[in-house]
N, C-alpha and C positions, 0 to 999 in steps of 0.2 A: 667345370662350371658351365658346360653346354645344356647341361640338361633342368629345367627349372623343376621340375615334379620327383619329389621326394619320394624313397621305395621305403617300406615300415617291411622289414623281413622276421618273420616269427623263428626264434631259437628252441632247438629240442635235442634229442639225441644223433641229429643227421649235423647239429651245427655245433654241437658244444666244444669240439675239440680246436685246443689253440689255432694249429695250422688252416682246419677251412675259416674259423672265424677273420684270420688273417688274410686269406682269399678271399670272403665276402668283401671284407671290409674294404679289400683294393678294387673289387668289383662296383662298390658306388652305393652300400648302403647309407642310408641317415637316420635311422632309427632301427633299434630292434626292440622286439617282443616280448616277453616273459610272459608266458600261458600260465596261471595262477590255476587251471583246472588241471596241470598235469607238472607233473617230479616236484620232489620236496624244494625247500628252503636250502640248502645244500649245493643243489643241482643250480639253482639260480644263481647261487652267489659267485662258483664254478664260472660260468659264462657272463657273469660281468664282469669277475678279474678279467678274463681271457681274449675279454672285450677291449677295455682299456687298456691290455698289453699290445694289442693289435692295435688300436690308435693312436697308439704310443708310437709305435712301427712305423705306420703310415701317412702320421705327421696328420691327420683326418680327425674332424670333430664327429661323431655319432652317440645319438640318445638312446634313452633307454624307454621303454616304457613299459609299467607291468599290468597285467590284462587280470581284473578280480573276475571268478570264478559267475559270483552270483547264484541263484537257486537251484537247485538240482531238482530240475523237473525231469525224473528219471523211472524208469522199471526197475527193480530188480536182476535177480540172477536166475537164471533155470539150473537144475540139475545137470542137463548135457551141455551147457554154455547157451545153447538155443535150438528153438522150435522152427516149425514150418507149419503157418496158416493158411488156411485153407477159406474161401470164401463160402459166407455164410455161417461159418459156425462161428454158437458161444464161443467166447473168452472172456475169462473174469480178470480185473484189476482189482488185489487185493492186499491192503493196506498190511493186514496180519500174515502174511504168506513168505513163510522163511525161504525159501525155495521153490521156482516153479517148475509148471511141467505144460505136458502140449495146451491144459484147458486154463492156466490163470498162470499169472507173476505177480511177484510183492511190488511194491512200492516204494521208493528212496524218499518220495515228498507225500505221506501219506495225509495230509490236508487235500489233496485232490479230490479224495473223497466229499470235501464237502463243498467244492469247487464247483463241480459240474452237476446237470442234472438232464432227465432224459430226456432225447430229441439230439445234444450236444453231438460234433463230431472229434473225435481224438483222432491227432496224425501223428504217429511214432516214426522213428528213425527219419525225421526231416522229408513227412510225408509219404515214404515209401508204404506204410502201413497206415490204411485208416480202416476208422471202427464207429459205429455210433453205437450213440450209450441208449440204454436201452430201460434198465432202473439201477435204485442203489440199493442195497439191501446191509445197514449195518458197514462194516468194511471192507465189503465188495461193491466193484461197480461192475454189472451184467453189462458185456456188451454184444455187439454181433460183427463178425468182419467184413466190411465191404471190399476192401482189397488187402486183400493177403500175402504174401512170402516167408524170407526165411524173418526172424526176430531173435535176436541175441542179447546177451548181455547188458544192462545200464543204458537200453537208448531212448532219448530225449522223447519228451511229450509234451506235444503243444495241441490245445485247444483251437479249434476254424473258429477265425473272429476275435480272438484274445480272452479276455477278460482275468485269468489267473488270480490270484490274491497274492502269491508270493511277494517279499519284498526283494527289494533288487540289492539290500547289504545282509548277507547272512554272516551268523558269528564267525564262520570262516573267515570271511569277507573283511570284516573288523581286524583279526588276526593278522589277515595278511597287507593291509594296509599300516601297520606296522612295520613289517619285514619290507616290504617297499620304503619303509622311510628310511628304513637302516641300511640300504642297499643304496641308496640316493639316486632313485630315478627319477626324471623328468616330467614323464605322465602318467597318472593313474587312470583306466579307463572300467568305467562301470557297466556290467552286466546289465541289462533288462530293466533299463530306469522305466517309470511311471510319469515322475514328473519331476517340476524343478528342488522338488523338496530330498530327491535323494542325491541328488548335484549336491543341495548344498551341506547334507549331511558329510559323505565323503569327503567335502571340504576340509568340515569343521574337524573331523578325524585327520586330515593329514596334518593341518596347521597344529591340531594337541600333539601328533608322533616329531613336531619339529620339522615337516616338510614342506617346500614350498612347489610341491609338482604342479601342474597342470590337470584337471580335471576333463575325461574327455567320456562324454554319453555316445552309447554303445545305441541306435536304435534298430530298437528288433522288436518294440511289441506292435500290437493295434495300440494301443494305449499313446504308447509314443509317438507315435505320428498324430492323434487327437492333440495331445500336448505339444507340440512340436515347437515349436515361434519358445515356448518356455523354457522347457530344456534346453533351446540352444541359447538361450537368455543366462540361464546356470549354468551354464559349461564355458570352456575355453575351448572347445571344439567337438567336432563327433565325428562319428564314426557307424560308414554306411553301413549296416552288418548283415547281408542280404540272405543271409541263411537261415534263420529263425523266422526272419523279418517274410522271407519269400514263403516258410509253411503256414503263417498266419494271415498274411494279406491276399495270397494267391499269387504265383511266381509271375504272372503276365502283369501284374500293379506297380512290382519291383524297379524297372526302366525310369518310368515317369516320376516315381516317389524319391529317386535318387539325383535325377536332375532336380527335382523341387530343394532336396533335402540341402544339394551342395548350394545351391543359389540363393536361399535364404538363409546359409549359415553362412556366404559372403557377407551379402547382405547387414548383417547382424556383426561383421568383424569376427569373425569365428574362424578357424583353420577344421579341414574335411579331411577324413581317412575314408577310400570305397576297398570294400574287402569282402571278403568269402568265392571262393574256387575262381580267383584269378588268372592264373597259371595251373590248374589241378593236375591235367595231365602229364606237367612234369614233373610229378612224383614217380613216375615213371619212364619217362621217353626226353632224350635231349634237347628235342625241340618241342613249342607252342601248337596246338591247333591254330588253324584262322582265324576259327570263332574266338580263342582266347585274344589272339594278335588285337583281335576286334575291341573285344570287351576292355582292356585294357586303354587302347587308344580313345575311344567316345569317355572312358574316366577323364582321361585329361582334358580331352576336347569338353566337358564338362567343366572343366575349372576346378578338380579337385585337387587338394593339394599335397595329398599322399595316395599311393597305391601300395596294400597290402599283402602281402605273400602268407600262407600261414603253413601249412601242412609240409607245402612244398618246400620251404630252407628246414622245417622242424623235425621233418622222419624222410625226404624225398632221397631219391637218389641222385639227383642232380641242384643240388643247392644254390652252387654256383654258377651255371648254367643259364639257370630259372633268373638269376639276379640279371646276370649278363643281359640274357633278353627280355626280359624287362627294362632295362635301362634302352634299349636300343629301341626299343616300340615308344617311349615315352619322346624318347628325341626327335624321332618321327613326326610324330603326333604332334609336338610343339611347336614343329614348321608350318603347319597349319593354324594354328591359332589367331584371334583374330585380336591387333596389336594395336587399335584405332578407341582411342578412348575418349572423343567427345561424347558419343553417344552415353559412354557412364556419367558421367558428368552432369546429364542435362535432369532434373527437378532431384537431383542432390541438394539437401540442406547438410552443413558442416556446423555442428556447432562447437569443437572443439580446436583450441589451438593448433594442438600436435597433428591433429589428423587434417585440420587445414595445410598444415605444411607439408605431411604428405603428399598431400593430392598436387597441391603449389609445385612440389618435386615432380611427382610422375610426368606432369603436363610441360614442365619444362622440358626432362627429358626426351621425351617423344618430338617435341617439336624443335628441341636445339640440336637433338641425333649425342646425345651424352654419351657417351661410351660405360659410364658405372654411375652406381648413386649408393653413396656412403653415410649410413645413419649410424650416428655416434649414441650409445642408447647405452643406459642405465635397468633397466626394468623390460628392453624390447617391444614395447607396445609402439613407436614410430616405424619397426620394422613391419610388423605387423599391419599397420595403415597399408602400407608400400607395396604389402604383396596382396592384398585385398582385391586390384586392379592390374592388369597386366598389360604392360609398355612394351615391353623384351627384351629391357633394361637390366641387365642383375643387380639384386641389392645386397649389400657388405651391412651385415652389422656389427659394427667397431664396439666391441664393451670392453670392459675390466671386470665384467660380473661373471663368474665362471656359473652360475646358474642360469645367466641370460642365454650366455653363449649356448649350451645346449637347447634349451627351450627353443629360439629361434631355428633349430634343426628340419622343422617339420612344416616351415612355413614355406610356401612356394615362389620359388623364385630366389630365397634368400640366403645366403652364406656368408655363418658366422666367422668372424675373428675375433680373437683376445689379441686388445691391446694394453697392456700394463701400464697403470701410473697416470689414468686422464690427466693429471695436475687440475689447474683450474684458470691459465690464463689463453684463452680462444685462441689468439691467431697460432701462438704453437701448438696448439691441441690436434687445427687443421693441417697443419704443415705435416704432423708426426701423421694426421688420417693418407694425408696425399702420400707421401712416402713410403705408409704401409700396405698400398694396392699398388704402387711400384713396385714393392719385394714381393708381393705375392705374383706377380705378374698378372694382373687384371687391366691394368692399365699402361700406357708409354706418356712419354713425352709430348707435348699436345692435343693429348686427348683433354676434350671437357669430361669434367667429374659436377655430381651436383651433390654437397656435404648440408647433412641436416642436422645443428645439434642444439640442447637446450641454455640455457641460460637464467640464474646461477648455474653453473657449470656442476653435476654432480647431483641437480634432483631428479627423480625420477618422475616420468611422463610429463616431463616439462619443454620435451621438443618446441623451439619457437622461431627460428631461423632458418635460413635456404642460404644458401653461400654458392654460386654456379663460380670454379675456375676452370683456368685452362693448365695442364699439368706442366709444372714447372717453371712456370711465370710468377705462382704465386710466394709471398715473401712475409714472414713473421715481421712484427713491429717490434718486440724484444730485441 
């Protein structure tokens, strides 16, 4: 409970097997990943049993969340797996081309074709390759190389400046938003949204599969950032995704758009995932670069509320390692953080109960030196208030809702508990809260606690009380 900033570790073939996922998971995961763009249905379900037998182990609550694929703005295949371009010369992108060779590749999204037109710049493989196009001839796009190398198999293509038509739910997409509900993860997180309209699609597909996950926008296009204040208006959070996001906007834009991005998705009550080549080079090597140590700490010093691992728990050679130090840079980082919250405070309007008495909590604690703050929560949106603003208070959220309990995983600062049986008469409800950050050991004997819970006892987002005791002073009326 030192560390308030949640690690999102992506699962693959470096993590699927029981034993590391049982090292991750003692290592201080709170979410993992499911890459919907790689291993079957199969493969996933494998490492969410293996997941839950490890939290099982650990006595640890960790969520799930499964990452949709989205469009396949892709090349094809060459004959020899890949070429070497050379600058200046022709190369053709061509829609009908079953196989390519050193002068054209086919097309996995052959609408491209009618996507772009000449003048346009294509950056493949995440910008390593660019091309400008030059004309389109039928289903060929002529183009010329400005900066050349090797080009292999299926790699990504993104347009300078956005614009694509893709949409961000492909029938795969639909598919596997399905197998996610049947898998009962937590968050579903969307590829390449446009705007608030494919938020609320994905919704409306999980609530028909019967799921009640979380929705979280992926932003990676130009588009997305024109819509932005929207999407995070549709979502239940996002997620920085700096790798798409950086071949479209220009990798020096990345920095500022990512503080923008986490501060108004505070802002807005939203929870933040920053992700892409966090840790990369420990795919390889057992320890961080600096610059990673760096990039990693300014996330937090950002206020975001998760940092993402992807390659490196999913195929790296040091899985656990990578988690380890990550957790230790983030601890870091958080002793730095600034814990002084009038300043948030000042031209805030509240207009909601719940999250009045949030805030009512945070300021108590900060200024009465609280030791914990315990929101007994039904549906978790007063935990959520809670971690919006940061005290350096930890926050417990007490449910009985085993879908709350994970949800709140990802929120910053906050760690769930299941407590079974709320009943519905208060002062025992709080007695049974104080008691149970006694057995967890969060709290002793004279520490203040500040308990926040609703009343009718048992509705959701009905948070309306602040209860401040002192532990073990306080006494049920029953």
């Amino acid at each position: 409970m030192q560390r308030t900033t949640k690690i999102v570790a992506t699962l693959g073939p470096a993590s699927t097997d029981a034993a590391i996922l049982n090292k991750l998971v003692a290592a201080g995961i709170d979410v993992v990943r499911l890459n919907f763009s790689h291993g079957s249905v199969d493969d996933h379900r494998l490492r969410v049993d293996n997941l839950r037998l490890a939290m099982h182990t650990h006595s640890r609550t960790v969520a799930v969340m499964a990452d949709l694929q989205g469009p396949k703005i892709r090349i094809g295949r060459f004959a020899g797996s890949k070429v070497l371009l050379k600058n200046g010369q022709e190369f053709i992108l061509d829609a009908d081309c079953p196989l390519g060779d050193a002068g054209r590749v086919g097309l996995d999204y052959p609408e491209l074709v009618a996507d772009v037109v000449p003048g346009d710049v294509l950056l493949l493989d995440d910008g390593r390759i660019i091309m400008d196009v030059r004309s389109i001839e039928g289903s060929e796009i002529r183009c010329c190389v400005r900066q050349g190398g090797e080009l292999s198999n299926n790699k990504g293509i993104n347009r300078q400046g956005g614009g694509l038509s893709a949409p961000a739910l492909t029938a795969k997409d639909i598919e596997d938003i399905q197998v996610a509900a049947e898998l009962r993860v937590d968050y579903v997180a969307v590829s390449f949204p446009k705007s608030g309209s494919d938020l609320h699609q994905a919704r409306e597909l999980l609530l028909a599969a019967g799921s009640r996950a979380m929705v979280i926008a992926k932003i990676e296009r130009v588009e997305a950032i024109t819509n932005l204040e929207e999407i995070i208006d549709a979502s239940d959070g996002i997620m920085v995704a700096r790798g798409d996001l950086a071949v479209e906007v220009g990798d020096a834009a990345v920095p500022a758009l990512q503080k923008r991005m986490i501060r108004s998705a505070r802002e807005r009550n939203r929870f933040t995932i920053t992700a892409t080549q966090m840790m990369e080079s420990m795919i390889h090597s057992p320890v961080p670069t600096r610059a990673e140590v760096s990039d990693v700490a300014n996330a937090v010093l950002d206020g975001t509320d998760a940092v993402m691992l992807s390659a490196e728990t999913a195929a790296g050679e040091y899985p656990v390692e990578t988690v380890e130090s990550m957790a230790r840079i983030c601890v870091e980082a958080e002793k730095s953080a600034d814990v002084s919250l009038e300043k948030h405070f000042l031209d805030r309007v509240f207009t909601r109960i719940d999250q009045s008495i949030a805030m009512a909590a945070l300021f108590a604690a900060e200024h009465l030196k609280v030791k914990a703050i315990a929101a007994l929560t039904e549906s978790g949106s007063t935990a959520l208030w809670l971690s919006r603003l940061y005290c350096g208070v930890p926050i417990f959220a007490l449910t009985e809702d085993i879908g709350t309990r994970f949800k709140v995983c990802i929120f910053k600062g906050v760690y769930p508990v299941l407590m079974h049986h709320f009943g519905h008469d208060r002062d025992t409800l709080l007695h049974r809260a104080e008691a149970e950050l006694i057995r967890i050991g969060a709290v002793q004997p004279g520490d203040l606690i500040a308990l926040t819970i609703g009343e009718p006892i048992g509705t959701p987002g009905g948070t309306n009380t602040l209860k401040i005791v002192r532990v073990g002073e306080y006494q049920t009326t029953s």
